[in-house]
N, C-alpha and C positions, 0 to 999 in steps of 0.2 A: 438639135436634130435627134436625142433620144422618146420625146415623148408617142405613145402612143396617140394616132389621131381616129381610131376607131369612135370611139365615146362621142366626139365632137362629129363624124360623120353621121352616125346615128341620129346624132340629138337633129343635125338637119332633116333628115329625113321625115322622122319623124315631124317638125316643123311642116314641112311640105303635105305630109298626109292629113294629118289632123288639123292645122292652120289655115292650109290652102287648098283642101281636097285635092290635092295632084300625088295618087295614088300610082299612077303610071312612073312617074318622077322618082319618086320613094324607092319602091321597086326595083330602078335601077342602080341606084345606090345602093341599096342592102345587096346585090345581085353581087353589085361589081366588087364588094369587100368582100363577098364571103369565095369568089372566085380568087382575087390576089389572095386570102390569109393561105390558100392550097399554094404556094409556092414560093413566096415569101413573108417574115413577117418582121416588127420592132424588134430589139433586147427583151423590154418586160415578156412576151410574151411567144418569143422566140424556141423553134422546135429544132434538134437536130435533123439535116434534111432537107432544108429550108435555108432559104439565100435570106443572111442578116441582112436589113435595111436598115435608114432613117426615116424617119419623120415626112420629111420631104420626098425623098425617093418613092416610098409608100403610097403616100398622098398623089405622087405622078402614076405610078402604076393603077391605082383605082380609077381618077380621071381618067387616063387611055378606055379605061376599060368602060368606060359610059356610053 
């Protein structure tokens, strides 16, 4: 539960746009990560300010957020 899952969300995304032209799909995944990193984020890359998470919990706040 330390690793960041940014890089792995991304790389789906990206999958989805360029693999499967579901540019709308993408979108919302880059949307909903760049909305949770404003309020919480991992360790690695963790800001005072900001509610530490894990892995998982991370990865549950981005889903909600799709």
């Amino acid at each position: 539960d330390l690793a960041n899952p940014i890089g792995m969300m991304l790389s789906a995304a990206m999958m989805l746009r360029h693999s499967f032209d579901l540019s709308v799909e993408a979108d919302l995944i880059e949307k909903s990560i760049r909305e949770t990193i404003l309020t919480c984020r991992t360790g690695d890359i963790f800001e005072d300010g900001l509610e530490p998470v894990g892995t998982l919990r991370f990865s549950e706040l981005v889903c909600e957020k799709i």
